[in-house]
C-alpha positions, 0 to 999 in steps of 0.5 A: 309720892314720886320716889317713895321706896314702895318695897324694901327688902335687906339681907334676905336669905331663903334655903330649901334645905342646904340649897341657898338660893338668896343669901344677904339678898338687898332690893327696893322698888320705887312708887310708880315705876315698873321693875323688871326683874331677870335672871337665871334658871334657878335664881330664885325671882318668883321665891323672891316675889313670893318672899315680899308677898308673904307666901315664903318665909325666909330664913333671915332678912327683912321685907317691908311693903309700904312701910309695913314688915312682912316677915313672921307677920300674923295673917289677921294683921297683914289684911290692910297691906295685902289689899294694896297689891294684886298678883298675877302667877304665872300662867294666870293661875285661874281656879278651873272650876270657876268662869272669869268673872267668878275667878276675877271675885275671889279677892272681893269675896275673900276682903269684902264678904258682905258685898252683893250679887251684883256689885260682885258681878259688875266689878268682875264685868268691870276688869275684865273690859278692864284687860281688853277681853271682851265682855262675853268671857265673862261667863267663861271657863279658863278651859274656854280661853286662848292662853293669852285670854287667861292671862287676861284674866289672872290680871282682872283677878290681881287688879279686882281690889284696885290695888296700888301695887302689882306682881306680874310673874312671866305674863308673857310667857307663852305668848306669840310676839304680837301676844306678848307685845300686847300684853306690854301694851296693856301693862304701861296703860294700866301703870300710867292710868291707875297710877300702879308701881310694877313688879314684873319678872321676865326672861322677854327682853322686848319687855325689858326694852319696852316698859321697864323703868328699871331692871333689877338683875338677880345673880351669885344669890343677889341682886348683883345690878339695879338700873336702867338697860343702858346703866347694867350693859356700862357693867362687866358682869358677865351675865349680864354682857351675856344677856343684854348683848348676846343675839337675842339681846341684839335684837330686842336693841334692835327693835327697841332703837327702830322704834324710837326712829319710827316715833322721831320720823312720825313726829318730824313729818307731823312738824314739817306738815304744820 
């Protein structure tokens, strides 16, 4: 249902030692929408990302997904949530000593043992067309792949179990521009045509700009701003001036608003040919 808050997370707080990184952290995610979430080095977002899909236990706070508590949750009885979500780590993450296709069927044979040979392998051949890698690299060691390639398939991997929800870690990170500007391409297909709710953490302010619906920004131990690009840069925060409005931010805008203009010409020179 359109709006359903998908995560939830109140008063989270996670330490490593004295060193507080979250403190009275407060967050939700909306079905179907794709949440980036920034900020800065050392800001915690992937132990946030880590802390919603149970691999960090806070020190205090509650997280549910899809309704379900997550927090001190026995692993037995979070196997039907964690079927609902996929994950991509950064840099893909891919067992080395496996091919694409036996990567993308660890999930399969981790929730579903008993299934065959060959419907293991037809739906490992299925997500890896599924990403826009050719149907070759199936066989293929991550050694084998480009970095863009691997990326590819650490996303066949988290969409092996057709979840509802899927955690992006810097997918782009690494990537040349028409790289990374692909990788967003493929991402808003994927959300529109599966029907996905995106939680993608992200320094690539194209990305932000491109496909994010939201934009959750994490700061001072918090997320201090959750909103549209447009909603955080009416604040005076400065970080976020900093960061939307510095010369990197210029020029993401930039390309953002001639992109808009190429579309709004495409479309009035269409009518004007009618």
């Amino acid at each position: 249902m359109a709006g359903e808050t998908v995560i939830r997370v109140r008063g989270l707080v996670n330490a490593f030692g004295e060193q507080v990184v979250h403190d009275g952290l407060d967050l939700e995610v909306k079905r179907g929408e794709i949440l980036g979430v920034v900020g800065g080095s050392g800001t915690g977002k992937s132990v946030l990302m880590r802390s919603i899909i149970g691999l960090q236990r806070p020190v205090s706070g509650e997280v549910s997904v899809f309704g379900e508590s997550i927090i001190g949750k026995d692993e037995n009885d979070a196997l039907d949530v964690r079927k609902r979500w996929g994950v991509l780590f950064q840099g893909g993450a891919l067992f080395s000593t496996l091919t694409v296709a036996e990567n993308t069927q660890v999930p399969l044979r981790e929730f579903y043992p008993h299934l065959s040979t060959e419907l293991l392998d037809e739906i490992a051949a299925y997500k890896v067309v599924m990403t826009g890698l050719p149907a070759d690299a199936g066989p293929k060691y991550p050694a084998e792949l480009s970095g863009g390639m691997r990326k590819r398939a650490g996303l066949a991997r988290a969409l092996a179990l057709d979840p509802e929800l899927l955690f992006l870690d810097e997918p782009t990170a690494g990537l040349d521009p028409i790289g990374a500007s692909a990788f967003d391409d493929l991402t808003k297909s994927l959300q529109r045509t599966l029907g996905l709710t995106v939680f993608l953490i992200t320094h690539d302010l194209d990305s932000l700009y491109a496909i994010c619906d939201r934009v959750a920004v994490l700061a001072d131990k918090k997320v201090i701003a959750v909103g549209t690009i447009d909603e955080l840069l009416a604040l005076d925060h400065p970080w976020i001036q900093e960061y939307f409005r510095g010369p990197r931010g210029r020029a993401a805008a930039s390309t953002d608003e001639r992109m808009a203009l190429d579309a709004h010409g495409a479309g009035g020179g269409a009518g004007m040919g009618d």
